[in-house]
N, C-alpha and C positions, 0 to 999 in steps of 0.2 A: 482448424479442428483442435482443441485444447487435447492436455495431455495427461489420460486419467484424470479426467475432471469432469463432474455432472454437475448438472443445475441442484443447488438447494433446496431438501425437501420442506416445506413451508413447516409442516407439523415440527422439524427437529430444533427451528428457531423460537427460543423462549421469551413470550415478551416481556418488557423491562418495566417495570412498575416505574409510572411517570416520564413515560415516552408514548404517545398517538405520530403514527405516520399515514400522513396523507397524499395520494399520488393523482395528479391531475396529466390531460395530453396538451398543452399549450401551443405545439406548433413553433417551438422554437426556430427547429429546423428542418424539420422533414413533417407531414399530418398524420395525423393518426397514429398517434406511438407514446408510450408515457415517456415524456421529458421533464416531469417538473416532480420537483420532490419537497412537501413540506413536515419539519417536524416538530413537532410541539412539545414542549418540557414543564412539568412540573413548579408550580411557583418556589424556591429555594432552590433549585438544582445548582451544579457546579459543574464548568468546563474549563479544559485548558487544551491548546492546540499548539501542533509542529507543525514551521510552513515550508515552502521551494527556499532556497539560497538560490534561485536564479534573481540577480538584478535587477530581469525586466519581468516585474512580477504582475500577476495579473492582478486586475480593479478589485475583485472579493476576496481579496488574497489579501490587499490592503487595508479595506472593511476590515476584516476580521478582526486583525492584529488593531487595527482600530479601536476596537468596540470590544474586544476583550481585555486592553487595557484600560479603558474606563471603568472597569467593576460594578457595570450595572444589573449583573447578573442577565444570563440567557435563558429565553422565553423560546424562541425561535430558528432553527434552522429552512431557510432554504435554499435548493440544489436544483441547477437548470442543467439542462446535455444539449449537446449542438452547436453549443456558442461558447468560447471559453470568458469571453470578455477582457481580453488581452491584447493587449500594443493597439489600446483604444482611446488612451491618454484622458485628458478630463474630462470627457463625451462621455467615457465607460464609467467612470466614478461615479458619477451624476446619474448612470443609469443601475448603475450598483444600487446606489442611495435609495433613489426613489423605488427597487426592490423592498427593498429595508420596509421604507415609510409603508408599500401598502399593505406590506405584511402586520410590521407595526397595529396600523390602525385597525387591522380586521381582527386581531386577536385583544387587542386591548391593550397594548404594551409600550416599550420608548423605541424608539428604532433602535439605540444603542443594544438592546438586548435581541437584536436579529442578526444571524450570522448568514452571509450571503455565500455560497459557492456554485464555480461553475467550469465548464469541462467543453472539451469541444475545437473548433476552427480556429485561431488566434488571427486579428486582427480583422474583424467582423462587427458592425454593430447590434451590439446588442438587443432583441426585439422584446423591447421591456412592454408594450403594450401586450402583446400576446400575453407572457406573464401576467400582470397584474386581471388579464381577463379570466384565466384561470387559476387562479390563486380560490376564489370561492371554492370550486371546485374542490379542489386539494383541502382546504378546508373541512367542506361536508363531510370527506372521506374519512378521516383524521380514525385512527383503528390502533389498538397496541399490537394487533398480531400483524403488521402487514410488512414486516420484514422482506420478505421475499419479494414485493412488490416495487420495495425501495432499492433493491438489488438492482431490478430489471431495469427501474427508470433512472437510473445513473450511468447506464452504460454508453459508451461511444461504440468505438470498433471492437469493443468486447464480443466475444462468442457466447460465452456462458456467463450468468448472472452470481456475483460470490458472496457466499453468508458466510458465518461461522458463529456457535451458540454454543453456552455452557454455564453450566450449574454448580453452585459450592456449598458447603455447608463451612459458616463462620461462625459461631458463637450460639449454635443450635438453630442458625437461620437458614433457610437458604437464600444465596444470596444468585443473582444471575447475571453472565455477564455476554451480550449479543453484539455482532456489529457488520457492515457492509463494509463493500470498498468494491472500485471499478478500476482498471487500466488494463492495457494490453500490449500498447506503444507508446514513446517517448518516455520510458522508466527509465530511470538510474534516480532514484530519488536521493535527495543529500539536505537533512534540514538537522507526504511521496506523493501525459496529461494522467497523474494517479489523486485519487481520492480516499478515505477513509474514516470510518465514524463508528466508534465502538461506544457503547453505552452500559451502565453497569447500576444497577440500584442497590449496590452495598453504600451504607453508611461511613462513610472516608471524610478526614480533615480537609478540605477546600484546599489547602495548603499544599498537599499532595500529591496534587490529581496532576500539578505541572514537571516536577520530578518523573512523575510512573509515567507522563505520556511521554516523555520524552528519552526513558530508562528501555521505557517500550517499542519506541520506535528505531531505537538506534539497534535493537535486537532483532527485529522484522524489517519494515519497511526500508531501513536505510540497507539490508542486506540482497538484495535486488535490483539486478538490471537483467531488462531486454536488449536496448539498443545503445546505452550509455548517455541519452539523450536528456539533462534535467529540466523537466515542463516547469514553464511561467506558471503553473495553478497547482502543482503539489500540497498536498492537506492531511494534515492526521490530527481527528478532535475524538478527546475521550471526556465521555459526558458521567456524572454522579448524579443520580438522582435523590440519594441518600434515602430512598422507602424501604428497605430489606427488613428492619427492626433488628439487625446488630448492634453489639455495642461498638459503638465507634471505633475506627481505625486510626489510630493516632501517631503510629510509625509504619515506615515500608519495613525496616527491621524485624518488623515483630512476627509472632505464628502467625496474624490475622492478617500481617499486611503481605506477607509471603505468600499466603493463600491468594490474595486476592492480586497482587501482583504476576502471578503463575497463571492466574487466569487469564486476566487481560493480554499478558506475554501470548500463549496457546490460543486465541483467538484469532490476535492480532497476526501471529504469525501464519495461521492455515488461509488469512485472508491473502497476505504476503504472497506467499508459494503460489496461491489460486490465479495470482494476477500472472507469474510466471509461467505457470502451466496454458494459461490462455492467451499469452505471449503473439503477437501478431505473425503469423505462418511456422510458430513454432510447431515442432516433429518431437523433440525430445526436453527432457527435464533434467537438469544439471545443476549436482552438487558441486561447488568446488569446497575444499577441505585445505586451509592451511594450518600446518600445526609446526612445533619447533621453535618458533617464535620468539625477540627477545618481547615484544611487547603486541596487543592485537592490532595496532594502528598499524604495525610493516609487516601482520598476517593479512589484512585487509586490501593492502595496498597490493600484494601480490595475489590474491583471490581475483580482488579488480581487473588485474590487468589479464589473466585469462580469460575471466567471463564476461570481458569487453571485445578480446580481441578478434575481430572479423574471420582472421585466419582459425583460430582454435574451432569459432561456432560453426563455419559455413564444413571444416571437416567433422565434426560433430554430425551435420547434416547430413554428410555423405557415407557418414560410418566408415571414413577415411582414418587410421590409423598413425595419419602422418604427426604425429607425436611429439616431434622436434619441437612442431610452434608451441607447445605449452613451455617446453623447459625456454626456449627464446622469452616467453611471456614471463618469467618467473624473473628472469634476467634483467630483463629492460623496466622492471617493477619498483624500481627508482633505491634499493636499500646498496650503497655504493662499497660496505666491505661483507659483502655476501660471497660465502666462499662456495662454489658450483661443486667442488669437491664432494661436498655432504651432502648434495641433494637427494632426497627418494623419490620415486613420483609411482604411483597407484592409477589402475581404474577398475573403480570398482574391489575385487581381492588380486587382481593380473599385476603382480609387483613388474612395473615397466622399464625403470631406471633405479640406478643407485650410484652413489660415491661419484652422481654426475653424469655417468655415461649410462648406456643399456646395460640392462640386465643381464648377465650372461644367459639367465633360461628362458627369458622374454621369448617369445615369437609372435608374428607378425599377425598372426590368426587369432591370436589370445583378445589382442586390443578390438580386431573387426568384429569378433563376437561377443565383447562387453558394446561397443560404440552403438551395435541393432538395437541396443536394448534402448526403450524409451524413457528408462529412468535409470540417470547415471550418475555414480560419485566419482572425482576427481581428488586423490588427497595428493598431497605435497606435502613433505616433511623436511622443512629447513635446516633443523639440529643447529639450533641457538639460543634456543632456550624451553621454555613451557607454554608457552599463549599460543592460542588458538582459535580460530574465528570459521564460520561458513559463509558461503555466499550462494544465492541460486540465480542460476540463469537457464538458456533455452539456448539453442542452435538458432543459425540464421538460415534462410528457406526462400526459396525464390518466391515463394507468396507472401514475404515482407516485404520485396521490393516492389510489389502488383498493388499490394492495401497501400502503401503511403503514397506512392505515383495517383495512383487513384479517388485517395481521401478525400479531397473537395471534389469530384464527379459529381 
């Protein structure tokens, strides 16, 4: 059960001038259910994408990074669920590939300009016939409102299907900036099994767009974890269509690029949080808050290590109070002349610790009745300096350990 989290109302997503999505059931891996996702771009559009830093990355995950450093500009997105296409060595390329090609050929394009992604079971073959059988399909469908549908057919062990949509006004235009993304398990993205594709039809320098996805992601998606786990298929591609009729954006710097930067940022980010909120047997919603900081890198690294640590989530769970394991977590958070002296630690406005120890007016009932609540801030305050980061995560839940035991059933 997600946590304050509804399904996307179709009407509040905007569609993106020079983006058609089309959703076909292929049977990837279960019948009767949309798994395939295609989408089609505008001839001149521009993308740039963040992938996993895991090693053993998946087959589209190679694609990608393939075929966007070719510069043959992208024609084509497609997105399969059920199969990740992972630890499937040249088999899975080859079946990547000839994704590419028949998408390729049906649209009229080079395959370099087809971006493959896929989600799902690792170390599975790929059932690339099923796909190219419904790729027509997806095809025919091909709609600029159909947002919400691309939600749904991305999902794995998602409960709720996550949008997020929004409008600006740049240079007396409006410009709109929409996007998807699925996960619920194996997040701790580090580049986000997480997906993500925001689309925007403001007029922006090509040049750009790899800067902001990257400015953007390390703001959203790299600030989340569920389970600490980083999937072989992590993805974030931020597409420009360039139709808005703005005058072009020529700096992130500038009024026009801040505008449209804050967008993409606020998308991206509610997409973020959404995948947190629907967290695999998540109960609850957690802010962690480091502040004090000499720098954000060893603010992050101690956010990390509570909203990693099994012990911090699974009392989270229990609206257990037991408190120590965050200051433990802060400790072992790897910064080696960290003085525990100045520690503050908060939940919620319940000042819990200070100068390291308990709070002299702390008491025990303050924390069990912030911990009930389903959405909760965690701050810590270092006092070393000014930087400051957040992180979200979820509690651990004995129906996180029932969904992954269970996953291939």
């Amino acid at each position: 059960m997600a946590v304050n989290l509804n399904p996307p109302d179709p009407a509040s997503l905007h569609p993106v001038a020079g983006v058609r999505i089309g959703v076909a059931m292929a049977g990837v891996r279960k019948a009767h259910r949309r798994d395939l996702v295609l989408v089609a771009l505008a001839e001149g559009s521009s993308v740039a994408g963040v992938f996993t830093r895991n090693r053993f990355c998946a087959a589209p995950v190679q694609l990608c990074r393939e075929h966007l450093a070719a510069g043959a500009g992208v024609r084509a997105l497609v997105i399969n669920t059920g199969n990740a296409n992972a630890g499937t060595g040249a088999d899975g390329l080859a079946r990547a590939r000839r994704t590419c090609e028949a998408v390729a050929e049906l649209i009229g394009a080079d395959t370099r300009q087809v971006l493959p992604f896929s989600t799902g079971v690792i170390m599975e073959t790929l059932p690339v016939e099923r796909i190219e059988a419904a790729l027509p399909a997806a095809l025919a469908d091909l709609d600029a409102g159909h947002w919400a549908l691309a939600a749904e057919g991305i999902m794995t062990t998602d409960t709720v299907p996550k949008a997020a949509s929004r409008c600006i006004d740049i240079g007396g235009r409006t410009v709109t900036v929409t996007g998807v993304s699925k996960g619920a398990g194996m997040i701790r993205p580090d580049m986000a099994t997480m997906l993500g594709f925001v689309a925007t039809d403001a007029v922006v320098s090509p040049q750009l767009l790899q800067p902001l996805v990257r400015r953007t992601a390390d703001a959203s998606f790299n600030r989340i974890t569920i389970d600490g786990d980083t999937s072989t298929n992590d993805s974030f591609v931020l597409i420009a269509t360039h139709q808005a009729g703005n005058p072009q954006i020529t700096s992130l710097d500038s009024t026009e690029g801040h505008l449209l930067a804050d967008a993409v940022l606020d998308v991206s980010r509610r997409l973020a949080q959404a995948i947190v909120r629907d967290g695999e047997g998540a109960t609850k919603f957690i802010t962690v808050r480091v502040s004090g900081g000499k720098d954000v890198a060893e603010c992050r690294r101690v956010a990390y290590a509570i909203a990693q640590s099994p012990l911090v989530k699974t009392a989270f769970f229990a609206s257990d109070p037991n408190l120590g394991r965050i200051l433990a977590a802060v400790g072992y958070a790897g910064i080696d002349d960290l003085d525990q002296g100045l520690i503050d630690l908060w939940l919620d406005d319940v000042h819990v610790a200070t100068q390291g120890g308990r709070h002299p007016d702390y008491e025990e009932e303050q924390g069990q009745r912030v911990m009930k609540r389903s959405d909760i801030t965690v701050h810590v305050d270092l006092h070393r300096g000014v930087a400051e980061t957040d992180v979200w995560t979820c509690d651990l839940s004995h129906d996180y350990v029932s969904i992954n035991a269970d996953y291939r059933s």
